[in-house]
N, C-alpha and C positions, 0 to 999 in steps of 0.2 A: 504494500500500500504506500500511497507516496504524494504527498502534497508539494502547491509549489505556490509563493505568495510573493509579489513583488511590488513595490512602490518606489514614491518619488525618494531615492537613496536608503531604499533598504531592498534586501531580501530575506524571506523566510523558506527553508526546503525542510519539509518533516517527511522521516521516511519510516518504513515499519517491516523487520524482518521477524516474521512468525516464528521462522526456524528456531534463530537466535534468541529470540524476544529482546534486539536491542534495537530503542527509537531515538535516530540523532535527529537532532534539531541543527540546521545549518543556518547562521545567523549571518552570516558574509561569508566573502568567498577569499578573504585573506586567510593567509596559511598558518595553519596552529604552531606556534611558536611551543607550547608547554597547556599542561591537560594537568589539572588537581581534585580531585576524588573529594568532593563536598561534604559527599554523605555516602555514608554505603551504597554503591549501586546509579551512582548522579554523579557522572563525570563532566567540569567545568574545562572549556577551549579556550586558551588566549591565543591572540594574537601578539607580535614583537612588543607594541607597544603594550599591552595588560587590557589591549579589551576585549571581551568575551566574546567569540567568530562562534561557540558550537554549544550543546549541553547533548550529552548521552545520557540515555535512561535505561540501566541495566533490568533486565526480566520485568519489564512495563506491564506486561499482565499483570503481575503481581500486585501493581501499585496501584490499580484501581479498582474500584467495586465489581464494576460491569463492564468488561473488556471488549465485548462482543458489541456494548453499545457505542464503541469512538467511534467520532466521526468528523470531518473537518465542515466548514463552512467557509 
């Protein structure tokens, strides 16, 4: 599953592998400089300068009630 959102100087890309159950959020399209583990399972992307390009969401089923109900808008 795979979203794609873009505006006047952003983008948003949300993707979703079932397999895996890992759902990255693609905030820019600069290159990850360094990745810090927030929270168990909620991986934070910076880019050179310290701003946040990604967030990964480890076993996303998990984190939500109703998983069968995501859906984007």
């Amino acid at each position: 599953m795979a979203a794609c959102f873009e505006g006047e100087g952003y983008i948003v890309k949300v993707t979703y592998d079932f397999e895996t159950e890992i759902l990255p959020i693609l905030l820019s399209e600069s290159d990850i400089e360094e990745s810090y583990q927030d929270r168990p399972g909620v991986i934070i992307d910076y880019d050179r300068d310290g701003n946040v390009v990604g967030i990964e969401i480890l076993h996303a089923s998990k984190r939500v009630e109703n998983s069968r109900g995501l859906e984007h808008t």
